[in-house]
N, C-alpha and C positions, 0 to 999 in steps of 0.2 A: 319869094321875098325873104331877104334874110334875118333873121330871129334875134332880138334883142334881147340881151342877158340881163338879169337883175345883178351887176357885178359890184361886189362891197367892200374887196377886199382892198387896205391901204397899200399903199408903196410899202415896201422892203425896208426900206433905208429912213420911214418915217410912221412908227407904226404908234399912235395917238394913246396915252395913261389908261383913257377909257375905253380903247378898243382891245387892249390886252386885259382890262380887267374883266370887262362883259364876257372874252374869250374863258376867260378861267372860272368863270362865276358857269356859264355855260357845260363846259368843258366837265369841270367839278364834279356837276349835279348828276348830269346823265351819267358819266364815270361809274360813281358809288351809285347810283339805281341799277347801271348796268352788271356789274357786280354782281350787286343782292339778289337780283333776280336769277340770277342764273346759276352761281354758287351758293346761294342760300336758301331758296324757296325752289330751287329746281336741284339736278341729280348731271353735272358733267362728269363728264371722266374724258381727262386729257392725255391723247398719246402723244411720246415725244415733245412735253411741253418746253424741256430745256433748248431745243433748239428755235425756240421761240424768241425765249427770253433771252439768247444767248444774241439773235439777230438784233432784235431789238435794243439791248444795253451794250453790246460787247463792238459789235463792229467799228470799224477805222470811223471817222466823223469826218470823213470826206467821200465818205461810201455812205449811197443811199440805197433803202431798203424797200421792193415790192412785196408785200403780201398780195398774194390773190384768194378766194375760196368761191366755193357755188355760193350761190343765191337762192333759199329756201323759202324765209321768211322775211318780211318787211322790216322782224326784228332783228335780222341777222348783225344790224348795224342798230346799237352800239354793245351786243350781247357779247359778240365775238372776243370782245377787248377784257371781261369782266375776269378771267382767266389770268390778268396778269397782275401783278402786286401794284399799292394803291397810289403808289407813287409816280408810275408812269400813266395812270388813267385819270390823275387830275393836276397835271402839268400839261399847260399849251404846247410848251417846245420839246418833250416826249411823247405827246399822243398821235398818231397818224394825222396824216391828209387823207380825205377821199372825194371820189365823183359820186356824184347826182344829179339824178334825171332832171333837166329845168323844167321840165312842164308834172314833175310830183314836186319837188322840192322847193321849187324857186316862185311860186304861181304870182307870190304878191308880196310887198316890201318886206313886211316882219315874219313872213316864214323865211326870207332870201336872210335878212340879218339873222336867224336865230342860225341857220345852217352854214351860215358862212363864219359866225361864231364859234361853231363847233368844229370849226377846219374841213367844213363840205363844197368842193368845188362844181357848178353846176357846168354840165355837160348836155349837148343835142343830138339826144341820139339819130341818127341817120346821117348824121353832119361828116362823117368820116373823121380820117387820125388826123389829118390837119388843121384844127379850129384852136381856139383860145384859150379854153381851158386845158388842152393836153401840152400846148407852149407852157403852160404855168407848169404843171405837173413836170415836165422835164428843167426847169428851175428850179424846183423845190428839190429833184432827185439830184440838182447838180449842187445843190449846198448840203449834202448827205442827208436831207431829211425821207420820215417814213412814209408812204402815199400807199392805200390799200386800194386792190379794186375788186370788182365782183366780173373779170370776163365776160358772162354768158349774157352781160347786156340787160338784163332783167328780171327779175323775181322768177325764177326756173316751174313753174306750178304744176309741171307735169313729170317733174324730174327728167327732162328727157337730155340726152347726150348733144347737148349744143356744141356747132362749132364758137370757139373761141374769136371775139375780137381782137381784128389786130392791132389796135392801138396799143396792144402791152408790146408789140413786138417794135414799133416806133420808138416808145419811151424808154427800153432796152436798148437800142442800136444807136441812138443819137443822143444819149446822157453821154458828158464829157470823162467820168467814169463810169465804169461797167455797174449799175447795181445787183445788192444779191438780192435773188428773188426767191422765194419762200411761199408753196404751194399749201392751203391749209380746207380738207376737208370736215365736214359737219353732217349729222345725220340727225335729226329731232328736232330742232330750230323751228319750224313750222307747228311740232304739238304745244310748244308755248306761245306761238302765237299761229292759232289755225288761219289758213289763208281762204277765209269763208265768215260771211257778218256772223256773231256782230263782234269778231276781232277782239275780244278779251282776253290777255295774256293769262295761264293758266300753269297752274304751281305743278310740287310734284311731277314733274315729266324729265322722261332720261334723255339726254347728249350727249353724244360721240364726237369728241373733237378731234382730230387727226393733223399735227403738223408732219408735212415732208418733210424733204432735207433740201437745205440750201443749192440751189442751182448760179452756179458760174458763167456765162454766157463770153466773157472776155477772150478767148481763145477762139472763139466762134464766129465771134464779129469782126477778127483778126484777118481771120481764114477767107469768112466772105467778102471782104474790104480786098484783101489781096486775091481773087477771083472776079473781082469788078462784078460783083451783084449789085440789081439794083437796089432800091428805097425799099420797093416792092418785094422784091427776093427776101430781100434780109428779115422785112414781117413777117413776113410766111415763114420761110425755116424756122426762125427761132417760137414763132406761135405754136408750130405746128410740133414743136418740140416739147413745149411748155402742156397742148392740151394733150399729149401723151402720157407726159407723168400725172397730171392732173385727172386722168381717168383711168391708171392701175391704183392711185390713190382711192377713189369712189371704191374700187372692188373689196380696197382693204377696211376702210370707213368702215362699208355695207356690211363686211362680216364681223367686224368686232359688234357692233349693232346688233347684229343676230345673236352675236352668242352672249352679250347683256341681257338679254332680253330674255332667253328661253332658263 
């Protein structure tokens, strides 16, 4: 039977006084919490953070921007953003889009308005790369805006080396421009918020933040378009390319962690 979305968000082309206000009234709040908590009452240290910030302010604004990173903590989202100056974490039309799970996020009307407020697009998982919300996500990336996701599909709890979903490899291959994509690993995210009751976000604890470097995909998708691969091929390679660097990233995360630590 197929799954009805709790879906809030307005038309494009008509978007209501008080639906951008609740967004930034929203937007705002968690922003600066997200922040404090993490650069204030916690301990990050950001490697490579200029190619962050460089993704995020500097590129063309008809190029649109993936972040991806693992999934530790429940708080990975909105902790991850606290990293960047205050001005793109409490502005609606700078701060990311993302996916979320509809059966955590979306259960019932005013949790679906509070996340869809805060530019959280709800997704079903098992539903495959072809459903509604990843059509949205490839709009948003065709009007250069920034869309984050978490690949490995769900709070990672055992850290183990998940294959990658390929719906990043969809929203890469059929944006009408190529976006840059920007791999960001984390190592601690979980000791601030243990993934065990009773779930109390806990100060004092050190992060490893790790931005990659910007990956290109447009020379790729060139190659494979002129080699007639299909829909199918083209996910796969380029996924399969993406959780490559995205797990010599983890090896380098893991050791800057180690050597904070000792």
């Amino acid at each position: 039977m197929p799954i009805e979305l709790i879906w809030l968000f307005p038309k494009q082309t008509r978007v209501p006084r008080s639906w951008r206000f609740g967004s930034q009234l929203a937007i705002g709040v968690v922003g600066i919490l997200g922040k404090f908590w993490i650069e204030w009452v916690n301990k990050v240290t950001v490697y490579n953070r200029e190619a962050l910030h460089n993704a995020v302010a500097n590129r063309d604004k008809n190029t649109g921007l993936i972040t991806l990173a693992n999934h530790y903590s429940c708080l990975d989202e909105p902790l991850l953003w606290g990293v960047l100056q205050l001005k793109y974490l409490i502005h609606p039309d700078r701060i990311r889009w993302s996916l979320g799970s509809h059966d955590v996020c979306f259960t019932n009307y005013w949790h679906a308005l509070f996340f869809s407020l805060g530019k959280t697009i709800p997704v079903v998982r098992g539903n495959g790369v072809y459903q509604k919300s990843m059509d949205f996500v490839i709009s948003k990336l065709n009007n250069g805006n920034w869309v984050h996701l978490f690949p490995e599909g769900k709070v990672n709890l055992e850290k183990e080396k998940l294959r990658l979903k390929w719906g990043i490899g969809r929203l890469i291959s059929e944006s009408s421009v190529t976006p840059i994509v920007l791999p960001i690993y984390h190592i601690g995210m979980d000791s601030i918020l243990p993934n065990k009751t009773p779930y109390i976000p806990q100060i004092r604890k050190k992060v490893t933040y790790l931005v990659g470097s910007p990956m290109d995909f447009t020379s790729d998708i060139k190659t494979l378009s002129a080699l007639k691969k299909t829909p199918k091929e083209k996910r796969k390679y380029i996924t399969d390319k993406i959780q490559e660097e995205f797990f010599k990233l983890r090896l380098q995360a893991e050791e800057l962690h180690e050597k904070a630590a000792s």
